[in-house]
Backbone bond lengths (Angstrom), bond angles and torsions (degrees), N, CA, C in turn:
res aa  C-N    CA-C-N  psi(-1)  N-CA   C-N-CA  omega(-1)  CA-C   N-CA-C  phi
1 X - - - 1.450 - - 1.527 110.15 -
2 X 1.491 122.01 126.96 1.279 135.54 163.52 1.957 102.56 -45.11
3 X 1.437 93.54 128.61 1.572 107.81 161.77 1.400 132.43 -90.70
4 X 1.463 131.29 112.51 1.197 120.86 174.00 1.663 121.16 -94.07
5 X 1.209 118.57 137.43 1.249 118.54 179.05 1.622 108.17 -119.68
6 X 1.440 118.81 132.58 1.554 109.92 177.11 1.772 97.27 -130.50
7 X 1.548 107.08 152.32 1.167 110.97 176.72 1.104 122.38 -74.91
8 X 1.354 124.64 174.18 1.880 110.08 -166.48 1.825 79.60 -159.70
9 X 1.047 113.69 117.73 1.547 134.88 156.91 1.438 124.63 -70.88
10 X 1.372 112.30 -27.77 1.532 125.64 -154.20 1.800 104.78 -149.29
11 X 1.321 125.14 142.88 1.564 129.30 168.95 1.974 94.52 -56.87
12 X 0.521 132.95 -10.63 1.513 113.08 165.18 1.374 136.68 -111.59
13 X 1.177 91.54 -18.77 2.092 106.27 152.22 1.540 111.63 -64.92
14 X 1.426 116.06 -47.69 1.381 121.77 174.67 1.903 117.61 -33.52
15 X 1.941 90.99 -50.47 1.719 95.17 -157.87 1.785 84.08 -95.13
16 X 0.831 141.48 -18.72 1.153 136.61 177.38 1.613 114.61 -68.65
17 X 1.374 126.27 -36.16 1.405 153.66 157.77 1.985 96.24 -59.00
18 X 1.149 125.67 -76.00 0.923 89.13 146.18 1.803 170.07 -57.53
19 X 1.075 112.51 -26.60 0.606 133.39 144.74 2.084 123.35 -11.10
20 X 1.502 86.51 -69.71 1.797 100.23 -171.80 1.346 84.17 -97.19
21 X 1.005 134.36 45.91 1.522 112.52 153.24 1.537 104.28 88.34
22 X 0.978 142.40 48.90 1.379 116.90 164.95 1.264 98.63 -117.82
23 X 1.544 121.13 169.01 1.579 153.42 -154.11 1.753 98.05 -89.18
24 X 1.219 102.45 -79.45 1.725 99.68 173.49 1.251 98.91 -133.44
25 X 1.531 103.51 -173.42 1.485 120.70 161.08 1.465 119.19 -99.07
26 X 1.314 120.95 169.72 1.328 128.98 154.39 1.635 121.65 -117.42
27 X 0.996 115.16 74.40 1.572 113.11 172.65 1.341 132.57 -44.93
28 X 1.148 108.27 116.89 1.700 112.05 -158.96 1.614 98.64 -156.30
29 X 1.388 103.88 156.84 1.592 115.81 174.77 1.619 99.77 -120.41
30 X 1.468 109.64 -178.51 1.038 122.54 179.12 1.770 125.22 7.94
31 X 1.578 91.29 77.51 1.584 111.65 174.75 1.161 133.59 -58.94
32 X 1.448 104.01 -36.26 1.798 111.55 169.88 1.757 105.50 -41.63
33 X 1.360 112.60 -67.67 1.690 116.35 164.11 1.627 121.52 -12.12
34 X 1.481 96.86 -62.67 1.627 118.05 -165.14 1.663 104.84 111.03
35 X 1.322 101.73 27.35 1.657 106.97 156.07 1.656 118.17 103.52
36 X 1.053 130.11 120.91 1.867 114.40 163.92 1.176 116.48 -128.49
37 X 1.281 143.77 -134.23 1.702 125.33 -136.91 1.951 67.88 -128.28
38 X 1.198 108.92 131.39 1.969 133.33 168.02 1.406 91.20 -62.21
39 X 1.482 110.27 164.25 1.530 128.57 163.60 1.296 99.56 -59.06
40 X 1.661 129.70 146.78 1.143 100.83 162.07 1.967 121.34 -75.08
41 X 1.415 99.62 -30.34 1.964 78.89 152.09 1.087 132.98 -3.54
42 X 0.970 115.64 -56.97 2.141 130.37 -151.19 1.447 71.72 -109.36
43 X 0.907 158.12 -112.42 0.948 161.05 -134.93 1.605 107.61 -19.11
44 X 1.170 93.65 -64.93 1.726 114.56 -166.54 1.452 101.81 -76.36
45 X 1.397 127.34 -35.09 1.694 123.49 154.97 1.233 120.46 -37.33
46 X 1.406 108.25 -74.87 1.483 104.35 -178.67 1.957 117.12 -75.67
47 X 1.022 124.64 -1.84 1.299 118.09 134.02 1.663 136.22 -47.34
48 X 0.989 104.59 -42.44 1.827 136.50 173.42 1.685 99.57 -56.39
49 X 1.249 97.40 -59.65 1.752 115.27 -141.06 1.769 104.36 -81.81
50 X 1.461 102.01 -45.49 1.433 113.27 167.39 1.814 136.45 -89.32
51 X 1.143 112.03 168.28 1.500 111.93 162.03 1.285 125.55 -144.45
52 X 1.147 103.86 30.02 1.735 124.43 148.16 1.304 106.92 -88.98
53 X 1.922 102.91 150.07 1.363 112.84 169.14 1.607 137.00 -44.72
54 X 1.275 127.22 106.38 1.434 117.47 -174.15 1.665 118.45 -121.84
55 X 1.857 89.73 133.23 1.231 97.89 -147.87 1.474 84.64 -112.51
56 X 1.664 120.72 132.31 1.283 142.46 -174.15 1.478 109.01 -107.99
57 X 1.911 107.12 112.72 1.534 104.77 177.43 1.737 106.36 -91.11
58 X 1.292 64.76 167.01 2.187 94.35 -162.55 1.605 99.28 -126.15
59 X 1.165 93.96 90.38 2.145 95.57 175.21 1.410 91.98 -159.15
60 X 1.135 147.37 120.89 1.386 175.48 -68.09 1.766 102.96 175.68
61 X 1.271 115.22 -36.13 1.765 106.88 -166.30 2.155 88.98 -170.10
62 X 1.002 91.63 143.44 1.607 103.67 166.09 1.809 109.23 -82.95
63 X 1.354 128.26 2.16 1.776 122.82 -179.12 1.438 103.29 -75.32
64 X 1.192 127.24 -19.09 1.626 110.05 162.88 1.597 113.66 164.75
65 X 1.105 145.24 -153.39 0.941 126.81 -153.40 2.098 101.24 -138.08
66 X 1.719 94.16 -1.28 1.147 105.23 161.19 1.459 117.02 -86.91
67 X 1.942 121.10 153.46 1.468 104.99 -155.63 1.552 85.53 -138.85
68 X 1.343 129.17 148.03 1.234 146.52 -178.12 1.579 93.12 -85.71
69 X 1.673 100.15 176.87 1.768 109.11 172.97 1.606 96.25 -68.73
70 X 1.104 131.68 -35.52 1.544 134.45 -162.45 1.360 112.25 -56.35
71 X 2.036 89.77 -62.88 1.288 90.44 168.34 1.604 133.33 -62.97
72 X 1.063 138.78 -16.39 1.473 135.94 -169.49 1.478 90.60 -105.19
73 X 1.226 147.99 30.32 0.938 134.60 153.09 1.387 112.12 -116.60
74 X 1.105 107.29 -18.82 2.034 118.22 165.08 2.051 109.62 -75.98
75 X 1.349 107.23 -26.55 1.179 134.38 -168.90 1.613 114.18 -76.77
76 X 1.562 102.78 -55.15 1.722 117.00 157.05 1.810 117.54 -61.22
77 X 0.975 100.94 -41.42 1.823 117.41 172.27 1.441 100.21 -48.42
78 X 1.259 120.63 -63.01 1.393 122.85 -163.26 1.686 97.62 -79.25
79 X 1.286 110.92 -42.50 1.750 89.42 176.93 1.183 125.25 -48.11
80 X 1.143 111.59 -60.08 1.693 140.19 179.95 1.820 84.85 -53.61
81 X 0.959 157.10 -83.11 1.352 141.14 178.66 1.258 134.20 -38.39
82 X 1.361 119.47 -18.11 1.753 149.85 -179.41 1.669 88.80 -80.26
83 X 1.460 120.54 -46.20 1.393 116.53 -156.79 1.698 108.07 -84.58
84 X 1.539 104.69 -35.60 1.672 127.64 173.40 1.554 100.36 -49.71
85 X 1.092 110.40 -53.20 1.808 95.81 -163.10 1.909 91.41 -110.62
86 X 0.550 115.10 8.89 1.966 100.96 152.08 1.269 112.51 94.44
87 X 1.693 123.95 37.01 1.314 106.10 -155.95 1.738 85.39 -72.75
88 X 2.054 125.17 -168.53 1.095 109.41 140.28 1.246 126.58 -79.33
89 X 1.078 129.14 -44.61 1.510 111.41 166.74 1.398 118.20 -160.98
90 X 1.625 120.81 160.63 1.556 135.84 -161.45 2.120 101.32 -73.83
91 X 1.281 98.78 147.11 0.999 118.69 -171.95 2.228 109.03 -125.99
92 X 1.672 95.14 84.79 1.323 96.80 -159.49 1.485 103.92 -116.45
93 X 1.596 131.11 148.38 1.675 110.75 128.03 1.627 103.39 -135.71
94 X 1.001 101.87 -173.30 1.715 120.96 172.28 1.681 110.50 -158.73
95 X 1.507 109.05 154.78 1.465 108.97 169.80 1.328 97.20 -129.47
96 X 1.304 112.34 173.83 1.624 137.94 -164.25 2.106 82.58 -97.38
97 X 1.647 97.28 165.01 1.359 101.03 160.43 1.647 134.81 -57.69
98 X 1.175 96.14 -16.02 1.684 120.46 -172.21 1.368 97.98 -117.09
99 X 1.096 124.38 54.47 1.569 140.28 171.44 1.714 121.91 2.08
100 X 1.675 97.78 59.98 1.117 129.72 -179.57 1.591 108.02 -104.90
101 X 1.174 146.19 145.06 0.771 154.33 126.90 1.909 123.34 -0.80
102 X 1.120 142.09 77.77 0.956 125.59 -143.85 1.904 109.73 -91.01
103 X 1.278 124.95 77.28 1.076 128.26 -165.64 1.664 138.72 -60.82
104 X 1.509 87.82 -10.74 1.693 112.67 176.86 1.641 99.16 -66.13
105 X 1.622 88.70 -58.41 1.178 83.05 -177.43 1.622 155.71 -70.95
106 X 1.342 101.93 -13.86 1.327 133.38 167.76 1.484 117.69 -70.97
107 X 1.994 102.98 -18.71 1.889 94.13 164.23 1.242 122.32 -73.62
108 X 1.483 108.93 -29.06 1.406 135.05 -154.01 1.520 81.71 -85.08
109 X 1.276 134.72 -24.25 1.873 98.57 -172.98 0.981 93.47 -107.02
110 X 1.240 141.67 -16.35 1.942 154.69 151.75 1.078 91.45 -28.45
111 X 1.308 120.25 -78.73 1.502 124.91 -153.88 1.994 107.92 -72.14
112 X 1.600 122.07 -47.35 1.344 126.36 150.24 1.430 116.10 -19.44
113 X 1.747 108.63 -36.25 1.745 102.08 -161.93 1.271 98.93 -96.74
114 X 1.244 115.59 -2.49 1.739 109.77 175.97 1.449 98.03 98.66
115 X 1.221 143.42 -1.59 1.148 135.59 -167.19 1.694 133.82 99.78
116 X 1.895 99.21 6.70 1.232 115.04 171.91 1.346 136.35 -52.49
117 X 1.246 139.38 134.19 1.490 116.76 -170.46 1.291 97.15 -67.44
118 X 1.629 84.38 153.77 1.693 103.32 -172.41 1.709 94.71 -117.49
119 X 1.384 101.88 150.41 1.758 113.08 178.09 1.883 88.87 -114.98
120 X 1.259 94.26 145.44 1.505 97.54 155.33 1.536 120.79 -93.51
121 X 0.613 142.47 131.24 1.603 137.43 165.22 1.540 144.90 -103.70
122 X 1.065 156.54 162.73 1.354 139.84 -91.39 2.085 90.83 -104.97
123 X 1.342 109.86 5.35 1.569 87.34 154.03 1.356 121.98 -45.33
124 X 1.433 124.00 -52.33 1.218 128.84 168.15 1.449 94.14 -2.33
125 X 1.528 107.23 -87.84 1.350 103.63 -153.51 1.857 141.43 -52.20
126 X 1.647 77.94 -16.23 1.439 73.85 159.97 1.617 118.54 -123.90
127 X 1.468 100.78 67.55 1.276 108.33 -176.08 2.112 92.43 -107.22
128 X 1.421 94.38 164.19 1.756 103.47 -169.80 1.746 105.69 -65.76
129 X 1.913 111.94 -40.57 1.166 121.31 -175.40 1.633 106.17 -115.72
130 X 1.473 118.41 54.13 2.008 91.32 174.04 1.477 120.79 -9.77
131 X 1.410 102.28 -65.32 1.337 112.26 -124.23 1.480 93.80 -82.20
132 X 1.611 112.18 -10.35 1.353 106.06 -174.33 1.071 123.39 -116.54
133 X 1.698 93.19 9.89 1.973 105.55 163.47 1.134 117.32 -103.67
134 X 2.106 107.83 -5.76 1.630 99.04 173.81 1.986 110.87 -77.28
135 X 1.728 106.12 -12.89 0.933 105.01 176.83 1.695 112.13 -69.28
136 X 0.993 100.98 -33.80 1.846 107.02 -152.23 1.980 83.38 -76.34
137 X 1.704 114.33 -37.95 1.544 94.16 -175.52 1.425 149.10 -71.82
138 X 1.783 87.94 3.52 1.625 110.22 170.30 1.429 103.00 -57.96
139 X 1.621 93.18 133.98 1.759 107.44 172.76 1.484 91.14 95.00
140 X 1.273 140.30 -2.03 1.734 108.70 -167.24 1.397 88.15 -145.16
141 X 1.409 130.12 -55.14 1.223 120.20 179.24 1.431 101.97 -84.66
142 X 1.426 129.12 149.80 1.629 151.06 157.26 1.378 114.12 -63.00
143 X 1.647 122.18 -39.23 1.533 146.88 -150.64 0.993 117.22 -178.13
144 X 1.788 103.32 137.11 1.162 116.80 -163.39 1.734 104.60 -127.54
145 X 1.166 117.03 101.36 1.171 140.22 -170.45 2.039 117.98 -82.91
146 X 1.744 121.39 95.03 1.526 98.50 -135.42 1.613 94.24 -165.01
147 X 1.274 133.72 150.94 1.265 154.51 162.00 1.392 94.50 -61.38
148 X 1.483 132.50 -42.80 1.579 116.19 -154.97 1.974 89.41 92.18
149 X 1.459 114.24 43.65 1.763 112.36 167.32 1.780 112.70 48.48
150 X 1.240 109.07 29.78 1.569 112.41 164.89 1.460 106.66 -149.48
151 X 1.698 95.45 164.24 1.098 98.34 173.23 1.812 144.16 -17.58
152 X 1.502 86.29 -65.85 1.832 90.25 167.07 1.640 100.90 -150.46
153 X 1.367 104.48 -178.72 1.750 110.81 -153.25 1.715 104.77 -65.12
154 X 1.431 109.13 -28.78 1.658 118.14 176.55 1.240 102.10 -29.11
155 X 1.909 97.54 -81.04 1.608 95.51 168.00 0.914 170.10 16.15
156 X 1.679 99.77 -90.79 1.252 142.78 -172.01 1.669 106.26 -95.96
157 X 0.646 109.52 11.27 1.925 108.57 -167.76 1.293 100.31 -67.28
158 X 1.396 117.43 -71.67 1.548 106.53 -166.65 1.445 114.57 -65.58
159 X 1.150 123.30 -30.20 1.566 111.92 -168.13 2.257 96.75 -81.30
160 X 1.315 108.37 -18.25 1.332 106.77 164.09 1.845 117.26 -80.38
161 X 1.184 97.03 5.18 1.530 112.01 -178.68 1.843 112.54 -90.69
162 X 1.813 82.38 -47.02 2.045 87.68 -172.16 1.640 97.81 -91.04
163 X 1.646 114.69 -1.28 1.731 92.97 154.13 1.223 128.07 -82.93
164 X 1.419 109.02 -31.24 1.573 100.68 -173.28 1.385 84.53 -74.55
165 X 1.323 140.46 -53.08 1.675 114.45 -160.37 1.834 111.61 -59.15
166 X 1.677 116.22 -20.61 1.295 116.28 -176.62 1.501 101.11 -71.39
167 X 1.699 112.90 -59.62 1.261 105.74 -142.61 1.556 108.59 -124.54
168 X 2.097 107.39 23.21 1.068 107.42 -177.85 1.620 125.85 -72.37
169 X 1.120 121.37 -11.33 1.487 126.68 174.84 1.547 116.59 -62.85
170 X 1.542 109.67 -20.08 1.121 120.43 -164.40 1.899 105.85 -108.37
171 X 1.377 117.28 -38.97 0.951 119.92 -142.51 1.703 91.55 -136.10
172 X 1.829 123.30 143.42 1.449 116.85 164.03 1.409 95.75 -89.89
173 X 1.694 110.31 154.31 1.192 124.87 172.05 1.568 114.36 -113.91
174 X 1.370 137.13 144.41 1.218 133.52 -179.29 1.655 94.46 -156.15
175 X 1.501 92.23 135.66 1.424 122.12 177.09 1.345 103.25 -86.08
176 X 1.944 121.54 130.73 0.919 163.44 150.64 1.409 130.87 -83.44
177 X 1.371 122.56 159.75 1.588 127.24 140.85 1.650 97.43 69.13
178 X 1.353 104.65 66.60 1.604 111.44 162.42 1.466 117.43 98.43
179 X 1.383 120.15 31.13 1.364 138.01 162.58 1.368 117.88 -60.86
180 X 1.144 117.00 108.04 1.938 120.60 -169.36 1.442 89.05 -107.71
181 X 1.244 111.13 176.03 1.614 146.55 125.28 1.798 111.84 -30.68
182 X 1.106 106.72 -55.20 1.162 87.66 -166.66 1.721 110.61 -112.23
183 X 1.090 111.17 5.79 1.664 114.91 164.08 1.779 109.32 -101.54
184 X 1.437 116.84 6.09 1.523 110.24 173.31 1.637 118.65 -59.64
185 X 0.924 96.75 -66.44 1.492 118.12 171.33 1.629 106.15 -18.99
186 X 1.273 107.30 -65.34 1.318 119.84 -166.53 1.549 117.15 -62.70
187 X 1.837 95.57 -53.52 1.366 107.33 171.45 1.844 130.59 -51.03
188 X 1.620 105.51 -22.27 1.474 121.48 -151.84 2.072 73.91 -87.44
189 X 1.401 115.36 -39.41 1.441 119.81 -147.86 1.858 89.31 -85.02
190 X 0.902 112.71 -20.81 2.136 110.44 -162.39 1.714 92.26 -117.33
191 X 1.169 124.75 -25.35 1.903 116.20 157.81 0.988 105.59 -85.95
192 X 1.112 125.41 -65.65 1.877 116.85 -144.96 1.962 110.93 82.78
193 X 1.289 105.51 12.28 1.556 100.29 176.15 1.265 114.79 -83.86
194 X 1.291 94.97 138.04 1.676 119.67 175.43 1.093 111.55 -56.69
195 X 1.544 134.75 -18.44 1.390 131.62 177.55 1.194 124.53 -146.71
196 X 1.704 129.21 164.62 1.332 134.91 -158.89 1.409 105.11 -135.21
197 X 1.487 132.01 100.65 1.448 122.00 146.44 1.262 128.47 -80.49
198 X 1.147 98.33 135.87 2.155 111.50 169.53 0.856 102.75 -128.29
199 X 1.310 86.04 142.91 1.877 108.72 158.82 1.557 103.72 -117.30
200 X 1.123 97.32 -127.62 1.897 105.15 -178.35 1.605 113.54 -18.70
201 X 1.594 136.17 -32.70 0.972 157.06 -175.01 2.048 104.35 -50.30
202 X 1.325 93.02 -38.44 1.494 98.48 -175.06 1.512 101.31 -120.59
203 X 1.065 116.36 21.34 1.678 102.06 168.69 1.836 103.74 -118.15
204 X 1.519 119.69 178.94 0.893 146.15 162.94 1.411 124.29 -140.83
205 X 1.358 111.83 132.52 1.319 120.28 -173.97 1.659 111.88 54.10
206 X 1.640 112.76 35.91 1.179 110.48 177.26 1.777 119.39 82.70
207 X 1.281 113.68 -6.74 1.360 119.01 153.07 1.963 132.67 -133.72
208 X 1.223 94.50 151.72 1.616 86.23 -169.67 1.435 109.77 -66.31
209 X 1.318 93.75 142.03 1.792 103.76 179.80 1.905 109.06 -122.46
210 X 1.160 97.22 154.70 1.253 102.57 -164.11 1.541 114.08 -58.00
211 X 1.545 112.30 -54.46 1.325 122.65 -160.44 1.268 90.71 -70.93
212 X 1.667 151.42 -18.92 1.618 141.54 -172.20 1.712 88.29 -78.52
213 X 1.421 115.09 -60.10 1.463 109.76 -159.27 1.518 104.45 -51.91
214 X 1.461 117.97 -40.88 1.705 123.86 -176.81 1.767 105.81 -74.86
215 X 1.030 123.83 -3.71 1.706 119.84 178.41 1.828 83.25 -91.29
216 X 1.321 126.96 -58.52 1.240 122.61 -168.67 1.683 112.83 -64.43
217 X 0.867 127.52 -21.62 1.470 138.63 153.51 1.042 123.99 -68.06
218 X 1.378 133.77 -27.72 1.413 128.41 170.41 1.612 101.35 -91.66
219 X 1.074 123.30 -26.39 1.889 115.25 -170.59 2.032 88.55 -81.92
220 X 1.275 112.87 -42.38 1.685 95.91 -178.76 1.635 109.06 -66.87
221 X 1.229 132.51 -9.85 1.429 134.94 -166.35 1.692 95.43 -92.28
222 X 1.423 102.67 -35.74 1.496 105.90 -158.53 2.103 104.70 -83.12
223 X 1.662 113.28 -20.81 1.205 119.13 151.13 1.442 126.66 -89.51
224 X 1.462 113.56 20.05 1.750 94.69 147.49 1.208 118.60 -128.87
225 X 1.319 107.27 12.83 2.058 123.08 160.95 1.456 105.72 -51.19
C-alpha cells in the first residue's frame, strides 16, 4: 500500500491528517519557508494525540541549507530532544559549502537522535549531484524525502523514478514539491514511490481539512488495486 504523509503545523491538523487517512505526519512550523524545527510542545502533543507515524523536522532558519558551528549545535539539541520524547523519526538535511550533501554531518544528528530514523529532505534538491548523494546516503539516511533533484516532482519524476528502481532496496522514497490530487495517479505510475508528501494539496484556506486528506487517500488506494 502507497503511503501518504501530510504536514501538520498545529495539534489539530495532525488528528485531522489523521483523521482522512494519512500514513504519518510531518511536524513543521512556518511553511511559507518550507518548514523549521516545531516547539517541542507541539511536537510532543501530537505525539500524545496520534498513532500514526510522526515525523519531526530539524532546520533551524530558512537562509540555506549550509549550517554554522552555532547552528549544528542548536541542530544536535533538537535531535537529541526529537529522541527524548519519542517522535518516530527526524526529518533532516544539510549541504557542505560546495553544495554537496554534507554527510559528516547527518551522522552527528543520527547519532544526537539516538538512532532515530532519519529522512533526508528536499535539500537534496538543490544539491550540485542528487543523484550521487542519494547514492553516497545509503546506510545513513532510512528516507529520502525529494522532487527527484528539481524544482518540483513534475519535473523530477522520472529521474525520482530510476532511483527508487536503482536504490529502492536500500532506501524509502517519497514524493515532494507539488503533489496534487490530480497529478497522483500519474506520479505513483512514472516513480514507483512508496510514498506521498503534501502540503497545500490537503489543506484549505491554508489549513488541512479532512475530506482533501481522504480524497488523497482514496486516489493512492485506488492506484495499488
Amino acid at each position: 500500500m502507497y503511503r501518504l504523509e501530510v504536514i501538520a503545523s498545529t495539534l489539530q491538523e495532525a488528528i485531522d491528517a489523521q483523521t482522512g487517512g494519512a500514513d504519518s505526519v510531518e511536524i513543521c512550523v512556518d511553511l511559507a519557508v518550507g518548514g523549521l524545527t516545531p516547539p517541542l510542545d507541539l511536537a510532543r502533543a501530537i505525539r500524545d494525540a496520534v498513532i500514526i507515524d510522526t515525523h519531526m523536522m530539524i532546520r533551524p532558519h530558512a537562509a540555506s541549507f549550509y549550517y554554522t558551528p552555532h547552528d549544528i549545535d542548536v541542530i544536535l539539541r533538537a535531535a537529541e530532544s526529537a529522541a527524548r520524547i519519542g517522535v518516530t523519526q527526524i526529518v533532516f538535511g544539510a549541504l557542505t559549502s560546495n553544495d554537496e550533501v554534507d554527510l559528516e554531518l547527518v551522522r552527528q544528528v543520527k547519532q544526537a537522535a539516538g538512532g532515530l530514523a532519519l529522512t533526508f529532505h528536499r535539500a537534496l534538491d538543490d544539491a550540485r549531484d542528487p543523484t550521487g548523494d542519494v547514492a553516497a546516503l545509503r546506510g545513513l539516511a532510512d528516507r529520502i524525502l525529494s522532487s527527484g533533484g528539481a524544482p518540483n516532482i513534475r519535473e523530477g519524476r522520472e529521474r525520482m523514478g530510476a532511483w527508487v528502481r536503482t536504490y529502492g532496496a536500500a532506501l524509502r522514497f517519497a514524493c515532494a514539491g507539488g503533489v496534487t490530487l490530480d497529478n497522483l495517479p500519474e506520479l505513483v505510475r512514472t516513480t514507483g514511490a512508496p510514498e506521498y508528501h503534501v502540503g497545500s494539496a490537503a489543506r484549505s484556506n491554508g489549513v488541512v481539512e479532512v475530506a482533501r486528506v481522504r480524497s488523497l487517500r482514496e486516489t493512492l488506494d485506488r492506484q495499488g488495486q
